[in-house]
VEXDRENBA-152706 format. One record per residue (C-alpha): x, y, z; residue in three letters. Coordinates in pm, 1 decimal. Layout:
N
        x        y        z residu
        X        Y        Z    Ala
...
***
This chain:
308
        x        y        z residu
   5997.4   -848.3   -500.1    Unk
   6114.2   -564.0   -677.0    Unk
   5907.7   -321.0   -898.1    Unk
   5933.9    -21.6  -1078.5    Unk
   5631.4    211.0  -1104.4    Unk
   5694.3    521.0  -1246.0    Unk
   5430.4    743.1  -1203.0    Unk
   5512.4   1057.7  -1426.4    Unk
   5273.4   1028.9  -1682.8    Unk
   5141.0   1372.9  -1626.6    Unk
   5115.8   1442.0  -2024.6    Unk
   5033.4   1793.4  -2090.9    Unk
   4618.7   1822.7  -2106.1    Unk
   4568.9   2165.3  -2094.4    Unk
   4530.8   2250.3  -2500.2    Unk
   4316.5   1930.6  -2486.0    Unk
   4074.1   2069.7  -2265.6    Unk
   4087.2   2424.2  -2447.1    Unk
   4028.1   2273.0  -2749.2    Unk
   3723.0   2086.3  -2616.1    Unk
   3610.9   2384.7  -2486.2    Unk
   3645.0   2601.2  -2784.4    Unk
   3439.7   2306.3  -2978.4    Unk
   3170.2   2353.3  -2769.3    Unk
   3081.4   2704.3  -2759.5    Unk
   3101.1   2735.3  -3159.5    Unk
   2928.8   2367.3  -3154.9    Unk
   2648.2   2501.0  -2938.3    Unk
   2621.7   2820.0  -3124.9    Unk
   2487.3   2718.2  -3438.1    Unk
   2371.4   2399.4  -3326.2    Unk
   2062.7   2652.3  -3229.3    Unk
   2015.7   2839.6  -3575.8    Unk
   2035.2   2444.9  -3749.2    Unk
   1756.2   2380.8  -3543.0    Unk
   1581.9   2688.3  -3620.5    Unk
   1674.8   2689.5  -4040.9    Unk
   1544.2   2296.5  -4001.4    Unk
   1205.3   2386.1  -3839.3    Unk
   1155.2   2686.2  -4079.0    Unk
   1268.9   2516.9  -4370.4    Unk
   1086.9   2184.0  -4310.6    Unk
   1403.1   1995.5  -4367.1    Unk
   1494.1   1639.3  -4188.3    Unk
   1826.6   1687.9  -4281.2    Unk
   1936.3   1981.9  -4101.0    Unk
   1706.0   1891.0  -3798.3    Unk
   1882.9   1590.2  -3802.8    Unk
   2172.2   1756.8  -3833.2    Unk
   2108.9   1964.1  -3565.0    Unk
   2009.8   1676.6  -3297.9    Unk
   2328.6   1529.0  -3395.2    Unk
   2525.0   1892.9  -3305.6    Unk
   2324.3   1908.2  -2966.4    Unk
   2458.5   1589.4  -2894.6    Unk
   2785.7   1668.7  -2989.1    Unk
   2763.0   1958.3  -2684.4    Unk
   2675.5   1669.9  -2425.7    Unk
   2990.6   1508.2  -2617.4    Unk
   3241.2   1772.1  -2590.0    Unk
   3132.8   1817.3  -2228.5    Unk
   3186.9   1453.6  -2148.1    Unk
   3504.7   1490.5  -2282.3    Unk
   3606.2   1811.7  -2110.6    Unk
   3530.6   1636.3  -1773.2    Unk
   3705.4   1339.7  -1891.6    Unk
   3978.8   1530.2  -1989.7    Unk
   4004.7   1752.4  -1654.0    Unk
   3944.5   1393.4  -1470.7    Unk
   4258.0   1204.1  -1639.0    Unk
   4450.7   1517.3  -1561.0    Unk
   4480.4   1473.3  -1162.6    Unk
   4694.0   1344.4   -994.3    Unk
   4756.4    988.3   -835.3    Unk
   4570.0    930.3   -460.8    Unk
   4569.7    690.6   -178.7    Unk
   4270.0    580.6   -326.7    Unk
   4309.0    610.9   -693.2    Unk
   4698.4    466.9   -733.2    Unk
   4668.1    539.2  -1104.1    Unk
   4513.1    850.5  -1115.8    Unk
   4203.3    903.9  -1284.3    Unk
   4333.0    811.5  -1664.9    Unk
   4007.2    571.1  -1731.9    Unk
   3812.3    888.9  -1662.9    Unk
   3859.6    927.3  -2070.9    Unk
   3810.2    588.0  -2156.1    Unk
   3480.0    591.5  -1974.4    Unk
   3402.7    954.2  -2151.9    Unk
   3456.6    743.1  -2480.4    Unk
   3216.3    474.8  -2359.5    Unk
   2967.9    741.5  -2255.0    Unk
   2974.1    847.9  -2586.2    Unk
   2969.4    606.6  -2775.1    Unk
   2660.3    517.9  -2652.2    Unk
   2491.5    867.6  -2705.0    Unk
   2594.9    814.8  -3050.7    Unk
   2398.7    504.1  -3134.4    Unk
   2068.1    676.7  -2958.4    Unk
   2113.6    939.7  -3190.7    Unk
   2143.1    689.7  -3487.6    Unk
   1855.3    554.9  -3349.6    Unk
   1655.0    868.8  -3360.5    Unk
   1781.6    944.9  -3730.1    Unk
   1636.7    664.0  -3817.1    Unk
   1282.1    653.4  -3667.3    Unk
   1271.8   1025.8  -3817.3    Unk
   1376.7    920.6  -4152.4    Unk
   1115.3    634.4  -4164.1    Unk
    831.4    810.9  -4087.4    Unk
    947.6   1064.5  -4333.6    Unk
    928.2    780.7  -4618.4    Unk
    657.4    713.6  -4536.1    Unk
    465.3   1058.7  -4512.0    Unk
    680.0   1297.2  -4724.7    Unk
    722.8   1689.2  -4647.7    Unk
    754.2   1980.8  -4837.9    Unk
   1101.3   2131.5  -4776.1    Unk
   1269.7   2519.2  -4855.1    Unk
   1541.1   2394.3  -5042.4    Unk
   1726.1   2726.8  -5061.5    Unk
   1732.1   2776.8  -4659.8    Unk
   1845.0   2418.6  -4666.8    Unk
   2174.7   2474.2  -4891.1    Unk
   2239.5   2792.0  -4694.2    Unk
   2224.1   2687.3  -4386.4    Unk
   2342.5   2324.1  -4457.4    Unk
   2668.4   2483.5  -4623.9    Unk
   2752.9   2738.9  -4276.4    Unk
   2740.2   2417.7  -4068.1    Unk
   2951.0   2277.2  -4292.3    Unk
   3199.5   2511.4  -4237.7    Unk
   3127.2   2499.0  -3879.3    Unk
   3175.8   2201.5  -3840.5    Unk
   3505.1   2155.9  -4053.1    Unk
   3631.8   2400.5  -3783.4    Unk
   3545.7   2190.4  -3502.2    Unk
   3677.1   1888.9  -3632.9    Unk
   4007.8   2076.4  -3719.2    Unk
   4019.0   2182.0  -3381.9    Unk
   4008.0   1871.4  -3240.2    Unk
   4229.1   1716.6  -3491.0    Unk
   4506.4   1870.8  -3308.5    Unk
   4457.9   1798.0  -2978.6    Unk
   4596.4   1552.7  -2802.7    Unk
   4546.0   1131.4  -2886.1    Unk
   4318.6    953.0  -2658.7    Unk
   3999.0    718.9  -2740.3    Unk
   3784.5   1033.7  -2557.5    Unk
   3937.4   1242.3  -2831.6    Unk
   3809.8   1021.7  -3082.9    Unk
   3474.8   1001.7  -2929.2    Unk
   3435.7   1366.5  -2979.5    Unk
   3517.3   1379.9  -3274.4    Unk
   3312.8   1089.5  -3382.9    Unk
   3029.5   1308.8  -3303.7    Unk
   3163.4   1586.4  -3489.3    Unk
   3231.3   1380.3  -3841.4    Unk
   2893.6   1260.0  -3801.5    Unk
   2780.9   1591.0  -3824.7    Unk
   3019.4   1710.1  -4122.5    Unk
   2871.6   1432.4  -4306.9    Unk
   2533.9   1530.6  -4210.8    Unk
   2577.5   1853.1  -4293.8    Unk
   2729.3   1786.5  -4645.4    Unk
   2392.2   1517.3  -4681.9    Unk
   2173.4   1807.5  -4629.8    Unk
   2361.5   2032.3  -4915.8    Unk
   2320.6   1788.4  -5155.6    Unk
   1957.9   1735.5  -5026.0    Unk
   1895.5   2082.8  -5050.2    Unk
   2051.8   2100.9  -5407.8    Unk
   1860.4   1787.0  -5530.3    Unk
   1513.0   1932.6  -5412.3    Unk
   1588.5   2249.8  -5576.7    Unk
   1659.6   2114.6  -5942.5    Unk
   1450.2   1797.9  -5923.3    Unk
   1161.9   1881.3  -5619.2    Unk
   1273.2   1490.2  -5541.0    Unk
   1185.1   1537.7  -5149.0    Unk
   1247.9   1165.7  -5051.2    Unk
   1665.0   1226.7  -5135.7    Unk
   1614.3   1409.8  -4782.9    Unk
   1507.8   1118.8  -4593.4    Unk
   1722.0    808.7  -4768.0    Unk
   2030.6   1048.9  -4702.6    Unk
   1963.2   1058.8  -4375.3    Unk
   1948.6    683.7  -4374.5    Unk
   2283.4    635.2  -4593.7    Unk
   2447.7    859.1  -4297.8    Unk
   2312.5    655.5  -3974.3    Unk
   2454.1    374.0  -4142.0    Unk
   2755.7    531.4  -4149.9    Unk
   2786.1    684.5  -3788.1    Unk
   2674.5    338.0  -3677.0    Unk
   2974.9    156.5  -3826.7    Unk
   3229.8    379.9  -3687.8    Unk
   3053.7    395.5  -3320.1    Unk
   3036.7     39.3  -3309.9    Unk
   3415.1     28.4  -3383.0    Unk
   3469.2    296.5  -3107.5    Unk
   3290.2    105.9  -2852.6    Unk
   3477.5   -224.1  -2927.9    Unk
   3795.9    -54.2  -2871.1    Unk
   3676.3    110.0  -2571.3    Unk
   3552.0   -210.4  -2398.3    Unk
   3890.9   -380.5  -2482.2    Unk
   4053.1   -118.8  -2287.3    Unk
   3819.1   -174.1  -1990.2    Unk
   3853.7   -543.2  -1989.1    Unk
   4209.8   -471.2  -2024.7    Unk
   4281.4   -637.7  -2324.1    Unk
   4601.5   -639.6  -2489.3    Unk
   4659.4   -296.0  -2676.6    Unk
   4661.5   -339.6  -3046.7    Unk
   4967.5   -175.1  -3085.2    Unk
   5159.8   -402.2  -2913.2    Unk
   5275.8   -785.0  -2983.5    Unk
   5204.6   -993.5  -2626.3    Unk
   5431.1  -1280.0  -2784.6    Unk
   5736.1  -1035.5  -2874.8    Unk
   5727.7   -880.1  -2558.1    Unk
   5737.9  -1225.7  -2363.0    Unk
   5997.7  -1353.6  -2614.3    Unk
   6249.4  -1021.1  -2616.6    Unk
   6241.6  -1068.6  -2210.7    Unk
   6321.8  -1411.5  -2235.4    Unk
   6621.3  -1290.6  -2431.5    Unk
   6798.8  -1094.1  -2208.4    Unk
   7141.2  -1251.7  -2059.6    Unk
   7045.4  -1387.5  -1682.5    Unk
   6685.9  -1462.5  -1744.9    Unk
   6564.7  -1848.4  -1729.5    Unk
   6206.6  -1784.3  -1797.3    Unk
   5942.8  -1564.2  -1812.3    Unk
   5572.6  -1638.0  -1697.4    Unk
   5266.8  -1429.0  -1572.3    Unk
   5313.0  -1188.0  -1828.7    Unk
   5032.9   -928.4  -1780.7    Unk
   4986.4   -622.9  -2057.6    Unk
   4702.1   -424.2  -2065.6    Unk
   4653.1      4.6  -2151.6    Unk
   4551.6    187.7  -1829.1    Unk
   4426.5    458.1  -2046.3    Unk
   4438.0    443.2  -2440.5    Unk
   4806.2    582.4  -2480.7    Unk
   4902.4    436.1  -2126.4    Unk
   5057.4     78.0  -2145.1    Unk
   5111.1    -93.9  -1818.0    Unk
   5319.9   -437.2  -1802.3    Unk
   5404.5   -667.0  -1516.9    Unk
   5580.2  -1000.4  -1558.1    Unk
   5753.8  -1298.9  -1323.6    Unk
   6150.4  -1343.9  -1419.3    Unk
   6310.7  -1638.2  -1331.3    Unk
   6692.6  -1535.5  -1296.2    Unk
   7024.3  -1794.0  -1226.4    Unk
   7156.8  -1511.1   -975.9    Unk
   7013.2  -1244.9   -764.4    Unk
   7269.3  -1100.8   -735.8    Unk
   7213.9  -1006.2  -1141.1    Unk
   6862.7   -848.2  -1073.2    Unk
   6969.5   -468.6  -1070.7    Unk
   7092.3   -538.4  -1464.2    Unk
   6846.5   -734.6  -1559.1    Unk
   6585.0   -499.6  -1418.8    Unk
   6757.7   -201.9  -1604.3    Unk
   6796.9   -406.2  -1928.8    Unk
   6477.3   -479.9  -1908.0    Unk
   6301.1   -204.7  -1869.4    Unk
   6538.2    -60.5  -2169.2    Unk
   6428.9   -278.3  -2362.8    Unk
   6007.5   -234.2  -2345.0    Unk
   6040.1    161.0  -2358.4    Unk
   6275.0    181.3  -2622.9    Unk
   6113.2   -114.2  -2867.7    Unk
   5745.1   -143.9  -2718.7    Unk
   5765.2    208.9  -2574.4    Unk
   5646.6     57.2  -2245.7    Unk
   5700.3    293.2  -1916.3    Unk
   5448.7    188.3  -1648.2    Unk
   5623.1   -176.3  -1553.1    Unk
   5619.2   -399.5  -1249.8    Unk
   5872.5   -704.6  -1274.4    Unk
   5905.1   -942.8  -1000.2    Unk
   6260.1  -1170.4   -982.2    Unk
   6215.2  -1524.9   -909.0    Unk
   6539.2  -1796.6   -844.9    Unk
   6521.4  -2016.6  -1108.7    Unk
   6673.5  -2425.9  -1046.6    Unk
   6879.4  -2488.3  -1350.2    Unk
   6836.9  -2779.1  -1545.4    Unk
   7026.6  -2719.5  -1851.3    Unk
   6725.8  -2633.0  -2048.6    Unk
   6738.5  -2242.0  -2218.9    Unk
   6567.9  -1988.6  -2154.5    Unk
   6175.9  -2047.1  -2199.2    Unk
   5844.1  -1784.4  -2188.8    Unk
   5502.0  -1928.5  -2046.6    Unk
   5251.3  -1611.2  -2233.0    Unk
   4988.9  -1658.8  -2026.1    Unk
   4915.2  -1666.6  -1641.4    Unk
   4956.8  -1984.1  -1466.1    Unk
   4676.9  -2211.6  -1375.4    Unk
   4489.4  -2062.2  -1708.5    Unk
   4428.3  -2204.1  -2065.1    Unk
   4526.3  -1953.2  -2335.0    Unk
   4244.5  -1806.4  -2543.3    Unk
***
């Protein structure tokens, strides 16, 4: 057998984990005068709001483990490293996020159903800094680097943007109208949106720890563009799956007329999935193939198993 790992994958983390950082001290920071302005004010909104930026520290702290985590290096006991240390983060996560929908919506119940008086003008102030505050965050990590813990984080932060821009029009509403049940129903309005997008997140994270096939990727062009290449007879137990979320690993049996051919073939293709299917992490095995004047063929999916 003959396989090619190549294991430098070391992608630079460190403005990652600054920029997770960063988040959370300006996250934290006002995440304590929300709470306050929402308990003075009497506003569900901005305690809401609040719970949801207090979760976002627990967030960005998940991720800034994750993040260090993925960063070290391969061991005798961890062969690829610790990439799924973000992928679990994301999980993690994901799963904070939905007990904080939960919350928001217990909370917003009970306030339909035993309305509060609420300081609409601390509301719009303080609504519209952690608006700001929150743009920030989410700008910040908006420009770090790609990964499905990235966009857990900043998940929680959008939530929060949202929230916050709910609770300025709240605060607005009450202060023309004295409606106090807009503060509650937008409250609803944005669990139902965080919801949505977590459930998304944590689809896409599970298909990355049952190994799925990425979504970027087409399993039946890879297996076909293999099949292509001059020398191969077949291709079968064609295996691709994302060791991390911007980490595609591939392995794959070739049957070949000549052994002899192997080095080229290997080269060709391992040309072939980094430049079209930017594939680097792959493990192909040559097998003889017995000629029978049929082309070249692909068999998609392990042997033994029926395709689902």
């Amino acid at each position: 057998m003959t396989a090619h790992h190549p294991h430098a994958h070391e992608h630079p983390r460190r403005s990652g984990q600054r920029a997770f950082a960063i988040a959370l001290v300006v996250t934290l920071a006002y995440a304590f005068v929300e709470l306050w302005g929402g308990l003075w004010s009497g506003s569900l909104a901005l305690v809401s709001d609040s719970g949801h930026m207090f979760s976002d520290v627990l967030a960005l702290a998940l991720a800034a483990l994750a993040a260090w985590l993925a960063g070290r290096p391969v061991g005798y006991r961890h062969s690829y490293g610790w990439a799924r240390a973000e992928v679990l983060g994301a999980l993690l996560n994901g799963l904070l996020m939905l007990a904080v929908v939960i919350w928001l919506v217990v909370e917003a119940v009970q306030r339909l159903l035993e309305p509060r008086p609420v300081a609409a003008v601390g509301v719009l102030a303080i609504a519209f800094i952690g608006l700001l505050v929150n743009a920030l965050v989410a700008y910040i990590l908006g420009h770090s680097e790609e990964s499905l813990n990235r966009r857990a984080a900043l998940l929680h932060v959008l939530g929060d943007l949202v929230s916050s821009l709910a609770a300025l029009i709240a605060g607005a509403v009450i202060y023309f109208t004295g409606w106090v049940m807009i503060d509650p129903i937008l409250s609803l309005v944005i669990g139902g949106l965080i919801l949505v997008s977590t459930l998304n997140l944590l689809r896409e994270t599970l298909h990355v720890l049952m190994e799925g096939v990425p979504h970027a990727v087409n399993f039946e062009q890879i297996g076909s563009a293999l099949a292509t290449i001059r020398g191969v007879a077949r291709v079968h137990d064609l295996h691709v799956w994302s060791i991390a979320s911007n980490r595609i690993a591939l392995s794959a049996h070739l049957e070949i007329g000549r052994l002899e051919e192997w080095p080229r073939i290997l080269h060709e293709s391992r040309t072939l999935l980094h430049d079209r299917f930017d594939i680097e992490h792959v493990t192909l095995q040559p097998e003889e193939h017995r000629p029978h004047g049929h082309r070249a063929t692909v068999t998609l999916w392990p042997k033994g198993r029926r395709r689902s």
